[in-house]
Predicted model as a PDB file, atoms N, CA, C, CB and O in Angstrom, pLDDT in the B-factor column:
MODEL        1                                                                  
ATOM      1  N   UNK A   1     106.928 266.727 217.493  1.00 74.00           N  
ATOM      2  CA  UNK A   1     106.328 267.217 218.714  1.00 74.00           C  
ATOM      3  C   UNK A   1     106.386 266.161 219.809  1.00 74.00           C  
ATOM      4  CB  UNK A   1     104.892 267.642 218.462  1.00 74.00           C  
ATOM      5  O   UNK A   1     106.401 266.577 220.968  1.00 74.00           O  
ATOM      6  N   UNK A   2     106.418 264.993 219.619  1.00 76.00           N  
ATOM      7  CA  UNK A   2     106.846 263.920 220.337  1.00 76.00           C  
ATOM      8  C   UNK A   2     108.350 263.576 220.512  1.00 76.00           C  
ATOM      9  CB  UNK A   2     106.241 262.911 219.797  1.00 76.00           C  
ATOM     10  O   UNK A   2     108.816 262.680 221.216  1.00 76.00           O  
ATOM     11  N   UNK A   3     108.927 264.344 219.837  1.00 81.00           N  
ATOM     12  CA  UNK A   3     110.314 263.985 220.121  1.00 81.00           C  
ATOM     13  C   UNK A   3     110.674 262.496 220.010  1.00 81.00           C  
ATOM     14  CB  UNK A   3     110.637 264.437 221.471  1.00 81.00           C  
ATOM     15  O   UNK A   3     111.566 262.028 220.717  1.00 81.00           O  
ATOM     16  N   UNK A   4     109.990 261.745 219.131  1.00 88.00           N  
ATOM     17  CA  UNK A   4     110.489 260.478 218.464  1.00 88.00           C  
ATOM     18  C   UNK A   4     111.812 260.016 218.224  1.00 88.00           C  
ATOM     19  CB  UNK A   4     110.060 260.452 217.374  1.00 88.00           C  
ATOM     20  O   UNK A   4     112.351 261.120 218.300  1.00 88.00           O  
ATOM     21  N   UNK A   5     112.441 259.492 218.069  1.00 93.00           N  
ATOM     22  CA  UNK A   5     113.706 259.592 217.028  1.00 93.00           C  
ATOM     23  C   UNK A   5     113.324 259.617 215.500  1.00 93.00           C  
ATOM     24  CB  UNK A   5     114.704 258.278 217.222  1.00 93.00           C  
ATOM     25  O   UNK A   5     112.188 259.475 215.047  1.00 93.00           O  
ATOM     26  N   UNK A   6     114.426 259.813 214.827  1.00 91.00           N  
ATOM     27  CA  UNK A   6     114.064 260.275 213.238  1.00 91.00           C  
ATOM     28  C   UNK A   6     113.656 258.598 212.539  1.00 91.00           C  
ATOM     29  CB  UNK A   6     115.821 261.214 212.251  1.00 91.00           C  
ATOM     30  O   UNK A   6     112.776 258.370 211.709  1.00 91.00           O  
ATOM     31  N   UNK A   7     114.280 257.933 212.960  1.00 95.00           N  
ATOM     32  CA  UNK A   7     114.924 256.632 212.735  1.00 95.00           C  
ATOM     33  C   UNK A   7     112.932 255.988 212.720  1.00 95.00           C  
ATOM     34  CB  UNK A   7     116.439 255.976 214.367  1.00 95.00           C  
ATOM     35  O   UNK A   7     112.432 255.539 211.688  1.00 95.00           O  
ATOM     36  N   UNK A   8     112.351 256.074 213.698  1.00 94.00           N  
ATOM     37  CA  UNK A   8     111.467 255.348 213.958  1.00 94.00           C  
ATOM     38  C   UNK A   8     110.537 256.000 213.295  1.00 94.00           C  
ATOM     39  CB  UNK A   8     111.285 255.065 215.194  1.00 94.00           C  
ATOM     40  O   UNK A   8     109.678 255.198 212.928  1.00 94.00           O  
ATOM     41  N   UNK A   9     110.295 257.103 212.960  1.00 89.00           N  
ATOM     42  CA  UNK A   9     109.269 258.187 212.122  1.00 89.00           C  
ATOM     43  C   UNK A   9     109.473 257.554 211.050  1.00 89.00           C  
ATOM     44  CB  UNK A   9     109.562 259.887 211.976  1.00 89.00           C  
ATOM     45  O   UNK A   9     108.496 256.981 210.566  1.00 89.00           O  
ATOM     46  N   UNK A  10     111.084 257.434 210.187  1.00 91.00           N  
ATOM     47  CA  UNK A  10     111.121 256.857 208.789  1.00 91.00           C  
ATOM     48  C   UNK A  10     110.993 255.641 208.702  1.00 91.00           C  
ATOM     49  CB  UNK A  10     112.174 257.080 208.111  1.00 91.00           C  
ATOM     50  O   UNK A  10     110.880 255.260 207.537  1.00 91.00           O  
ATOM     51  N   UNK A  11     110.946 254.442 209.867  1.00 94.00           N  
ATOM     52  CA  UNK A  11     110.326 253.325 210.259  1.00 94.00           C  
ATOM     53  C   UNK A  11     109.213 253.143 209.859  1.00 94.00           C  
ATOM     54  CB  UNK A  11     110.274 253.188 211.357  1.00 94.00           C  
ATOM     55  O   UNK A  11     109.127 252.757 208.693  1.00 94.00           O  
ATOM     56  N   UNK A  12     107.952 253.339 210.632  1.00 92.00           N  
ATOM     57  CA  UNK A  12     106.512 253.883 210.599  1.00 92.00           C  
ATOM     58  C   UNK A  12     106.200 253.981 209.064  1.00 92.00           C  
ATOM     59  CB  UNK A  12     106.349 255.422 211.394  1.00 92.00           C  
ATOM     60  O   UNK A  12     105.367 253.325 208.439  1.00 92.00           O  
ATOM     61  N   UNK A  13     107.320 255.248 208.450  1.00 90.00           N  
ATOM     62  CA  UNK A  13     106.632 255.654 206.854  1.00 90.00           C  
ATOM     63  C   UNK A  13     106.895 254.705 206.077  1.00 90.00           C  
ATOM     64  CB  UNK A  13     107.167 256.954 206.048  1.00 90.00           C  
ATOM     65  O   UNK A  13     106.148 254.449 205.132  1.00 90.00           O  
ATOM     66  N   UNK A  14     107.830 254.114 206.291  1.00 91.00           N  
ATOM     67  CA  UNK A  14     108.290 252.546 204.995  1.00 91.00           C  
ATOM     68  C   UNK A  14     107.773 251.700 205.606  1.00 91.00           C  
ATOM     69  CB  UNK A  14     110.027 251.887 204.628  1.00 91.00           C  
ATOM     70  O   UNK A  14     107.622 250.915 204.669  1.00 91.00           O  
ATOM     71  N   UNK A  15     107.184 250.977 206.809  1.00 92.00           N  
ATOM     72  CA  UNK A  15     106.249 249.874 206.845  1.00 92.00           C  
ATOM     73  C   UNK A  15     104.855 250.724 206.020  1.00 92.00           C  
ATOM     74  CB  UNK A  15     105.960 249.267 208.671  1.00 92.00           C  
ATOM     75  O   UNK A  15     104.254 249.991 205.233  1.00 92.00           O  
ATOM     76  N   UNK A  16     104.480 251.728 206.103  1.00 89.00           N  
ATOM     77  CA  UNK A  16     102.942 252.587 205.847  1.00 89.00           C  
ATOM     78  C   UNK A  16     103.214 252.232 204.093  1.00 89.00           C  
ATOM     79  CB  UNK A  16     102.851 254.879 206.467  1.00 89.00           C  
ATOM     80  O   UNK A  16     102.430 251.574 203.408  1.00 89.00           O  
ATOM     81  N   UNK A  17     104.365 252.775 203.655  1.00 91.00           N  
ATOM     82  CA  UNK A  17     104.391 252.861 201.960  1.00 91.00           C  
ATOM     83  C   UNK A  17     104.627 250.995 201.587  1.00 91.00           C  
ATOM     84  CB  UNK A  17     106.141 254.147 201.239  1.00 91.00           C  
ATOM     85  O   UNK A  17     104.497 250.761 200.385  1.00 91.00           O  
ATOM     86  N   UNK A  18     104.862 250.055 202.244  1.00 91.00           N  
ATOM     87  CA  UNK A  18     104.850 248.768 201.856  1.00 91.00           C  
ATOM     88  C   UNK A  18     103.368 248.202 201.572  1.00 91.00           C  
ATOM     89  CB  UNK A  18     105.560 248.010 202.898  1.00 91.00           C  
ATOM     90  O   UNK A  18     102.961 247.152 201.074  1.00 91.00           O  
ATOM     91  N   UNK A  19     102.650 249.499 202.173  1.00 91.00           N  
ATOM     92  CA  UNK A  19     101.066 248.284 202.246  1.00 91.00           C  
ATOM     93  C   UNK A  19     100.403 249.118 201.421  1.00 91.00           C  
ATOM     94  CB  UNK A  19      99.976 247.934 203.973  1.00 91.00           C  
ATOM     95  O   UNK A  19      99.346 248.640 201.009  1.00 91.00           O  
ATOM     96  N   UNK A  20     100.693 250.326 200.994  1.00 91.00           N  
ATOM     97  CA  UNK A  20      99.819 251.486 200.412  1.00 91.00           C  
ATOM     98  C   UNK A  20     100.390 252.473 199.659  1.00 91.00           C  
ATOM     99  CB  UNK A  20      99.188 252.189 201.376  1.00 91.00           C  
ATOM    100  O   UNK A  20     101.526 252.777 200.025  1.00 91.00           O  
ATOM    101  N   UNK A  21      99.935 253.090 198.684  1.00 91.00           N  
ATOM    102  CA  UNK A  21     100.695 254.116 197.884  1.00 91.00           C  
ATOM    103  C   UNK A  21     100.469 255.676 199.317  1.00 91.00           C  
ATOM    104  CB  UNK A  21      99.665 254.386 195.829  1.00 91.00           C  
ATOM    105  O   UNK A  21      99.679 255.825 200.249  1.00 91.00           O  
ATOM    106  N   UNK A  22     101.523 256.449 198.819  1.00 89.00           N  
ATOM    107  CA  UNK A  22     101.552 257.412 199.889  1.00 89.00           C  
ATOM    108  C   UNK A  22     102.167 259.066 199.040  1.00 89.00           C  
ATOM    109  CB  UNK A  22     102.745 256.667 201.271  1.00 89.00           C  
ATOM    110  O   UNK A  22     103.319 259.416 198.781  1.00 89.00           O  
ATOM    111  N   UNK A  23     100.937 259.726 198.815  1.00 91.00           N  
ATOM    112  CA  UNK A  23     101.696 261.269 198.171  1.00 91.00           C  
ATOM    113  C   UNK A  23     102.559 261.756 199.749  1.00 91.00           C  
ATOM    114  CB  UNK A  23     100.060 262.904 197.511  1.00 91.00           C  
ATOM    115  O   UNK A  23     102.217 261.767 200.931  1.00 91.00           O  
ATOM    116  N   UNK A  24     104.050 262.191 198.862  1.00 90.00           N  
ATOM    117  CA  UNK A  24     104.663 262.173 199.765  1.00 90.00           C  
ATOM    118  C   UNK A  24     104.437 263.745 200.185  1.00 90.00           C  
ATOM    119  CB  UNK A  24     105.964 261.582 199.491  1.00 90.00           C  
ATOM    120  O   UNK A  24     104.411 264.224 201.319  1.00 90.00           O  
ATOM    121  N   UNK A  25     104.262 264.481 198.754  1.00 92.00           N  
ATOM    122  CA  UNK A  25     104.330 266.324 199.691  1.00 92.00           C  
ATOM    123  C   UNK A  25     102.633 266.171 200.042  1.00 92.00           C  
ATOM    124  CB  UNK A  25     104.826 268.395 198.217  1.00 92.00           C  
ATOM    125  O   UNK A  25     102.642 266.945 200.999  1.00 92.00           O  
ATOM    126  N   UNK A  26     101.468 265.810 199.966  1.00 93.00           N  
ATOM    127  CA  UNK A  26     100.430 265.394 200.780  1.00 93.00           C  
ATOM    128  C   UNK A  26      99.815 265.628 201.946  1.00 93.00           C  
ATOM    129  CB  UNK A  26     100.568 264.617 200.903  1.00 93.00           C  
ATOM    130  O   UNK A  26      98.967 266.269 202.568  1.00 93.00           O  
ATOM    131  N   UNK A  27     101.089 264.364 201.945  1.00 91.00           N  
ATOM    132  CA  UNK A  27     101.639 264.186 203.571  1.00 91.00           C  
ATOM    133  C   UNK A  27     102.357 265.119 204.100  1.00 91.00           C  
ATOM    134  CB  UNK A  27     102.504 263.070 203.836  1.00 91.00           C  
ATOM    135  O   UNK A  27     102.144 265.132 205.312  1.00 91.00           O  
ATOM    136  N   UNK A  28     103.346 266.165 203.687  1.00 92.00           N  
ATOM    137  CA  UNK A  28     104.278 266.985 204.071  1.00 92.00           C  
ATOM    138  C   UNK A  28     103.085 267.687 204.354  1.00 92.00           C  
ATOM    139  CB  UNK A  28     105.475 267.492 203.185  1.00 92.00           C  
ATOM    140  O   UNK A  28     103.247 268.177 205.472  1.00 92.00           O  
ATOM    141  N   UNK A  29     101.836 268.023 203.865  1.00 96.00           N  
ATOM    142  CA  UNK A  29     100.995 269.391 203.820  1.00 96.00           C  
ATOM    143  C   UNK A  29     100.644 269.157 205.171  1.00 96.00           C  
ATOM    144  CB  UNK A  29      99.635 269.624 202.670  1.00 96.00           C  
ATOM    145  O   UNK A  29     100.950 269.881 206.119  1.00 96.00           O  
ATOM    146  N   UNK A  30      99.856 267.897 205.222  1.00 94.00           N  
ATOM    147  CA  UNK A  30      99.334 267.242 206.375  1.00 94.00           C  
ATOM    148  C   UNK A  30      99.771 267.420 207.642  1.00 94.00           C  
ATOM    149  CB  UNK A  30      99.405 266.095 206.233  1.00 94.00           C  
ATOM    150  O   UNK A  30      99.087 267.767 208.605  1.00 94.00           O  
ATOM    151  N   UNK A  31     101.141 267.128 207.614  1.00 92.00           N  
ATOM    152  CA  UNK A  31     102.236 266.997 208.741  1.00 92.00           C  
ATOM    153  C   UNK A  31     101.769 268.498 209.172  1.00 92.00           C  
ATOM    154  CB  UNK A  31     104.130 266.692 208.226  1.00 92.00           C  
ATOM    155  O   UNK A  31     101.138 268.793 210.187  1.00 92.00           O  
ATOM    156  N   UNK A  32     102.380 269.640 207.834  1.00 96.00           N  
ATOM    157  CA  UNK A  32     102.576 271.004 208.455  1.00 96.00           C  
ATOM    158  C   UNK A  32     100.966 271.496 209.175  1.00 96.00           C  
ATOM    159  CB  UNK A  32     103.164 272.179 207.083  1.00 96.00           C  
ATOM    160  O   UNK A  32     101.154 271.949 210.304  1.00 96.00           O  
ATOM    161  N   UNK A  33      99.723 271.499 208.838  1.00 95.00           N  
ATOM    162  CA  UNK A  33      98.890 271.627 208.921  1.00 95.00           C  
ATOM    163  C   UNK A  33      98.331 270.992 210.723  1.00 95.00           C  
ATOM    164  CB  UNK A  33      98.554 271.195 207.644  1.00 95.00           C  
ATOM    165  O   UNK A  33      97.631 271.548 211.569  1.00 95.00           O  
ATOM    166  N   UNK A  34      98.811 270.056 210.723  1.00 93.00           N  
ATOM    167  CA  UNK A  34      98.873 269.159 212.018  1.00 93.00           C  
ATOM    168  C   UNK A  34      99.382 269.652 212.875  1.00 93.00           C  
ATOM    169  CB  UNK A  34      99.454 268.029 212.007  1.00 93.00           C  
ATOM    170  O   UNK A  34      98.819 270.081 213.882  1.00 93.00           O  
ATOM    171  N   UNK A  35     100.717 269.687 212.601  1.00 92.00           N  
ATOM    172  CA  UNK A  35     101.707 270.859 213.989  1.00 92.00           C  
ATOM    173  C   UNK A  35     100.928 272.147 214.223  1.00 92.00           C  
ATOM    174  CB  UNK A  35     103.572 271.593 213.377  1.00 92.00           C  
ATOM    175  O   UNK A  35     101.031 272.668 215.334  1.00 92.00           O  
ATOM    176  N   UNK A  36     100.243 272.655 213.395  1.00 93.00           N  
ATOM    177  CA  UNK A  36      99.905 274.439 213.496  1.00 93.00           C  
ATOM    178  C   UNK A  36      98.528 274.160 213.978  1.00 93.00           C  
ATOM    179  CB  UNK A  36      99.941 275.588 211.805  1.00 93.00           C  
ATOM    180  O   UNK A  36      98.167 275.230 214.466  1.00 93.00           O  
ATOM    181  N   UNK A  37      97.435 273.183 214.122  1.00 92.00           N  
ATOM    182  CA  UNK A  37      96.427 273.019 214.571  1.00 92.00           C  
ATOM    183  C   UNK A  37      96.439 272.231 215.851  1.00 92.00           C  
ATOM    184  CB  UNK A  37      95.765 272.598 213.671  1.00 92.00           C  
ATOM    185  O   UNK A  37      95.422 271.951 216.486  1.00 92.00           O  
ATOM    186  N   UNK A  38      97.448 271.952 216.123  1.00 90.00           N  
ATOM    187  CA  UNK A  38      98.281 271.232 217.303  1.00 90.00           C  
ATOM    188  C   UNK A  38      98.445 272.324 218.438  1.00 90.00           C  
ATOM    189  CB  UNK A  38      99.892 270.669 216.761  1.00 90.00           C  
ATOM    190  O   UNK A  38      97.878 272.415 219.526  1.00 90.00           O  
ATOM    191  N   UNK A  39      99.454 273.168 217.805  1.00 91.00           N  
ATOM    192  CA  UNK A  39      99.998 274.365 218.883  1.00 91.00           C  
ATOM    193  C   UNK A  39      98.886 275.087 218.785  1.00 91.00           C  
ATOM    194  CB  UNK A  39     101.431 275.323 218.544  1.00 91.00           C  
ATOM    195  O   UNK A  39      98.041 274.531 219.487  1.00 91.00           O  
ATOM    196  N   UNK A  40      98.389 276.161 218.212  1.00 90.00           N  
ATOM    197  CA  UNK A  40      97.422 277.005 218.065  1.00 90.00           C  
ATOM    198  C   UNK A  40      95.923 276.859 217.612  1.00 90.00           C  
ATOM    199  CB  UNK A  40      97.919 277.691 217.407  1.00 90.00           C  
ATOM    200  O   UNK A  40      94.970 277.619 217.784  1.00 90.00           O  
ATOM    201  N   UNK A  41      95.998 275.849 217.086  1.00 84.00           N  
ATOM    202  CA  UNK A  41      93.834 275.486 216.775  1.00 84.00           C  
ATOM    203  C   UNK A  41      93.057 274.847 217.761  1.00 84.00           C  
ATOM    204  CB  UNK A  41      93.350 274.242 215.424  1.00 84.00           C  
ATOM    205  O   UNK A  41      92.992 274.613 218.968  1.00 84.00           O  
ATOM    206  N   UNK A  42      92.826 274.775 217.314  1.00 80.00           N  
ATOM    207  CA  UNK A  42      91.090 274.308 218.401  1.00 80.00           C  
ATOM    208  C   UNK A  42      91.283 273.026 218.715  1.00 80.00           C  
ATOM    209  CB  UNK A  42      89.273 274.295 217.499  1.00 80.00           C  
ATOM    210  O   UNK A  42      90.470 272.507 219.479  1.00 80.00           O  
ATOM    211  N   UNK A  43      92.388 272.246 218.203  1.00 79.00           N  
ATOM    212  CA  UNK A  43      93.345 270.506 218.616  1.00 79.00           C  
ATOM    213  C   UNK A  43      94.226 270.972 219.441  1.00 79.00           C  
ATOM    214  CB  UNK A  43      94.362 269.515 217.251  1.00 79.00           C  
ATOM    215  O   UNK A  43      95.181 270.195 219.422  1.00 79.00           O  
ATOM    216  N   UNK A  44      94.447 271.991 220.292  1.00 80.00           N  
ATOM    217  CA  UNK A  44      95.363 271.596 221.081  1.00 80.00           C  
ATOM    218  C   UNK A  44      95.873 271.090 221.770  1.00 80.00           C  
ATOM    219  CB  UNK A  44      95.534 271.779 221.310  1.00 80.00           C  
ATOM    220  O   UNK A  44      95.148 271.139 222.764  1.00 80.00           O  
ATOM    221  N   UNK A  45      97.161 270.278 222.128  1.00 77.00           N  
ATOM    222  CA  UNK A  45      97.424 269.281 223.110  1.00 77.00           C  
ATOM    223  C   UNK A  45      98.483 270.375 224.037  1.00 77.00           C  
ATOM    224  CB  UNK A  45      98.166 267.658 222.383  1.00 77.00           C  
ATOM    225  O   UNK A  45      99.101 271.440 224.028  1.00 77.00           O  
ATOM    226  N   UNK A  46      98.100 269.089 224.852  1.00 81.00           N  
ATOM    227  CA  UNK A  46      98.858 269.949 226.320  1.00 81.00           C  
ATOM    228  C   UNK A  46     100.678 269.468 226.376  1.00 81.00           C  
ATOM    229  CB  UNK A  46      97.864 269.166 228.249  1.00 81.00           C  
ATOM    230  O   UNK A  46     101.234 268.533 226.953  1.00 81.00           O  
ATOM    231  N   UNK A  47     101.149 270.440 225.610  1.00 78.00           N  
ATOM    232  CA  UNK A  47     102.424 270.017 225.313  1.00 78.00           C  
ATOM    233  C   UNK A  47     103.462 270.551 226.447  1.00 78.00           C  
ATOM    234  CB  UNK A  47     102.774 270.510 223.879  1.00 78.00           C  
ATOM    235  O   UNK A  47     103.405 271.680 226.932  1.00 78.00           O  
ATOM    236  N   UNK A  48     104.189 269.796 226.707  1.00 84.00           N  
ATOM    237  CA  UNK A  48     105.141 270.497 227.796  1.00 84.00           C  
ATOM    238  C   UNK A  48     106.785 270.714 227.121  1.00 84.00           C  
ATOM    239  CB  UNK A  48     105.207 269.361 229.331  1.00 84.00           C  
ATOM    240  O   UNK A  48     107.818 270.197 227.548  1.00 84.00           O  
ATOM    241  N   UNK A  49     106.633 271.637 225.955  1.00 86.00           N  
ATOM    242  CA  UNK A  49     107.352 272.473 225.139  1.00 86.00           C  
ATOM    243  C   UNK A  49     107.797 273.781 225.420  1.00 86.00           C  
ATOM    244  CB  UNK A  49     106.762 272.569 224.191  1.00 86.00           C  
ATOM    245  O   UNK A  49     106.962 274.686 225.423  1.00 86.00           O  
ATOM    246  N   UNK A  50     108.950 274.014 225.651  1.00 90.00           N  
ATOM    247  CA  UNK A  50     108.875 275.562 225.950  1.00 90.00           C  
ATOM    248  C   UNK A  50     108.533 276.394 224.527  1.00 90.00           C  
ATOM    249  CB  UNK A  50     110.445 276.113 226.617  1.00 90.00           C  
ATOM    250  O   UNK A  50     108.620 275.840 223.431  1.00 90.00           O  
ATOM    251  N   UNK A  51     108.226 277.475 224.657  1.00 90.00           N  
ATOM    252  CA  UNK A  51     108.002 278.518 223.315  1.00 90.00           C  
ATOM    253  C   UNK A  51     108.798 278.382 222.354  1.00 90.00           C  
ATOM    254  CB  UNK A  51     108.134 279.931 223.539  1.00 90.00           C  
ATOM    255  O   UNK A  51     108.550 278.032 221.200  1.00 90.00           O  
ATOM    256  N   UNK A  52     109.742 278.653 222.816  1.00 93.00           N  
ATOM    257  CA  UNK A  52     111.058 278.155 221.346  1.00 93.00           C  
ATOM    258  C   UNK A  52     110.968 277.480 220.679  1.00 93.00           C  
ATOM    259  CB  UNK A  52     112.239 277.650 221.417  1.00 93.00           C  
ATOM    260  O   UNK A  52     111.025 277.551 219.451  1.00 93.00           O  
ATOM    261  N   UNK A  53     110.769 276.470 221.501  1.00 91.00           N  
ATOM    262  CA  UNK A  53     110.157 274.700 220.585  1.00 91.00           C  
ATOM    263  C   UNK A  53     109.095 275.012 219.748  1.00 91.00           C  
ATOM    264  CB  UNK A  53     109.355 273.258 221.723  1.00 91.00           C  
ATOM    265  O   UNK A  53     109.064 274.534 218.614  1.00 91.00           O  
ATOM    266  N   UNK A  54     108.269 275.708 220.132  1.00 92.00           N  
ATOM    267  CA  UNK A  54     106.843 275.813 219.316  1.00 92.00           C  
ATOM    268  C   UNK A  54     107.038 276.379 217.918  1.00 92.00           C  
ATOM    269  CB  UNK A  54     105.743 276.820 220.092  1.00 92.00           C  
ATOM    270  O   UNK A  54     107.004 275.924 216.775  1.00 92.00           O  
ATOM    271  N   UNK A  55     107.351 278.077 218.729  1.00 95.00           N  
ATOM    272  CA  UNK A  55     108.046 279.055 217.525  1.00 95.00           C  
ATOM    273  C   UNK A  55     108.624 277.918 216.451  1.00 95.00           C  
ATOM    274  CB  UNK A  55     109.537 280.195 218.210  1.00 95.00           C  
ATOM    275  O   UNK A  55     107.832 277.571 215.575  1.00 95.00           O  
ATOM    276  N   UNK A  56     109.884 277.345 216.458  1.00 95.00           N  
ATOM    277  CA  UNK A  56     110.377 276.677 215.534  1.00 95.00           C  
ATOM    278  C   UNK A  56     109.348 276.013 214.864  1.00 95.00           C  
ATOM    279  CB  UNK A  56     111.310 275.911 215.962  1.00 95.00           C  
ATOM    280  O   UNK A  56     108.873 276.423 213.804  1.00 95.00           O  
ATOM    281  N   UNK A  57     108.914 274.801 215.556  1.00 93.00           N  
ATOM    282  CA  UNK A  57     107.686 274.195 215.021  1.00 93.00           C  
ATOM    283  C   UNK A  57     107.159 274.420 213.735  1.00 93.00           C  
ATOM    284  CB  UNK A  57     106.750 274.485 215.758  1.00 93.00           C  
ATOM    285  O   UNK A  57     107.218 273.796 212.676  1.00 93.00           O  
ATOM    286  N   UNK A  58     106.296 276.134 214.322  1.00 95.00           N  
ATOM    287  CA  UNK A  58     105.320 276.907 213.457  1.00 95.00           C  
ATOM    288  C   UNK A  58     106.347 277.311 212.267  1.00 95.00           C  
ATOM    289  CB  UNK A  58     104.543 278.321 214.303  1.00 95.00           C  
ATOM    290  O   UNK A  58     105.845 277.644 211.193  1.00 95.00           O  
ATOM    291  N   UNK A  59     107.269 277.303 212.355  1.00 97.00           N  
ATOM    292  CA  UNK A  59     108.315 277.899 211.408  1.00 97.00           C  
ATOM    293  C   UNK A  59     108.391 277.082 210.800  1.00 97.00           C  
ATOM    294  CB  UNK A  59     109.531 278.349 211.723  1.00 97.00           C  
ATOM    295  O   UNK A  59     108.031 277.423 209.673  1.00 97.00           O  
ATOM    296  N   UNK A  60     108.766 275.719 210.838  1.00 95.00           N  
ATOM    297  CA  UNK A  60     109.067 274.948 210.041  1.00 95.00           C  
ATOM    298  C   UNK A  60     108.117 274.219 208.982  1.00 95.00           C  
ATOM    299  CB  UNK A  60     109.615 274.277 210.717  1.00 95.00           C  
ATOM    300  O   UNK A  60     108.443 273.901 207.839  1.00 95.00           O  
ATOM    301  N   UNK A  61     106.173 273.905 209.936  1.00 96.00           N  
ATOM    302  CA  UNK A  61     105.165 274.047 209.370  1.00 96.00           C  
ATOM    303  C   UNK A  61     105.029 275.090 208.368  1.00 96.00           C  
ATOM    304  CB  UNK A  61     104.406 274.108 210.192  1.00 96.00           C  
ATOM    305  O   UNK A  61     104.756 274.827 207.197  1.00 96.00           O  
ATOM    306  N   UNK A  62     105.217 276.289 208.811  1.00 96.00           N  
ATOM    307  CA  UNK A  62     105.287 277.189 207.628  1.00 96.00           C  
ATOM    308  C   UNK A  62     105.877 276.932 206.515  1.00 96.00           C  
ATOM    309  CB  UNK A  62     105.768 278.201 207.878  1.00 96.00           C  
ATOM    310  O   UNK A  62     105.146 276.989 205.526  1.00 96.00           O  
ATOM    311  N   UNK A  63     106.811 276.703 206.368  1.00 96.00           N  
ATOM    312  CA  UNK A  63     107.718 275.985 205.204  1.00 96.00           C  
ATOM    313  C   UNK A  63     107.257 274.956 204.687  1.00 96.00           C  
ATOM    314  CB  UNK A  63     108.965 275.549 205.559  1.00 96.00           C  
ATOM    315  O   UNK A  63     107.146 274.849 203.466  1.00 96.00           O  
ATOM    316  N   UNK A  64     106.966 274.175 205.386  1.00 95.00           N  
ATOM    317  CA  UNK A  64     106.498 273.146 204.558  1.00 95.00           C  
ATOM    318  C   UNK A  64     105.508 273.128 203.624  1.00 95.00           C  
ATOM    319  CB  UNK A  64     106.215 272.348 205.182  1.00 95.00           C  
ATOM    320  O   UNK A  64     105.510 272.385 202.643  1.00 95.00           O  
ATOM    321  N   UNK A  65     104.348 274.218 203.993  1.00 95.00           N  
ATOM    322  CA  UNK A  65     103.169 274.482 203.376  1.00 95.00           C  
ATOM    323  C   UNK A  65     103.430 275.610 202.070  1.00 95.00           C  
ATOM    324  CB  UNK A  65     102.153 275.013 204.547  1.00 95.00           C  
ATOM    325  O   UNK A  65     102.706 275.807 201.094  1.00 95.00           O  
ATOM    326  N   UNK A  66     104.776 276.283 202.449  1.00 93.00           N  
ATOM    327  CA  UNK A  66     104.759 277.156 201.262  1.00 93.00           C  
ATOM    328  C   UNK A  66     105.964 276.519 200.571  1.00 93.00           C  
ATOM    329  CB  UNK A  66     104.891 278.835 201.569  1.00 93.00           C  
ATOM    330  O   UNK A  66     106.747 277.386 200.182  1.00 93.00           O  
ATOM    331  N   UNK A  67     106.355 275.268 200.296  1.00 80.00           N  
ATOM    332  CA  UNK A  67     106.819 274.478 199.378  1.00 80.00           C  
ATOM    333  C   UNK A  67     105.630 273.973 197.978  1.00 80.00           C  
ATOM    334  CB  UNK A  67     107.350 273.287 200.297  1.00 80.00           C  
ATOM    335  O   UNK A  67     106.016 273.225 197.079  1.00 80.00           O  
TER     336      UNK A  67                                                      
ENDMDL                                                                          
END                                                                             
């Protein structure tokens, strides 16, 4: 949702797993759960995303959670 690069996200997670153990699908739940309370819950941020972007988003959150 920040449009990060991928590079620096998997940055971030291997300095995070050097100092600490880390469930990785957990975290996948987390992630998906985050995006969908992000766009649509009561956390919403003021994203300057068009719909498409979102749609996908929620799509992909979806997936993740029904893994």
């Amino acid at each position: 949702m920040a449009d990060q690069p991928e590079e620096l996200i998997k940055k971030a997670l291997r300095h995070y797993k050097n100092s600490c153990t880390l469930n990785d699908e957990l975290c996948e739940k987390f992630v998906a759960v985050e995006i969908i309370r992000r766009i649509i819950g009561l956390a919403q941020l003021p994203l300057q995303i068009p719909l498409e972007k979102r749609v996908t988003l929620l799509k992909e959150a979806q997936k993740m959670l029904s893994n």
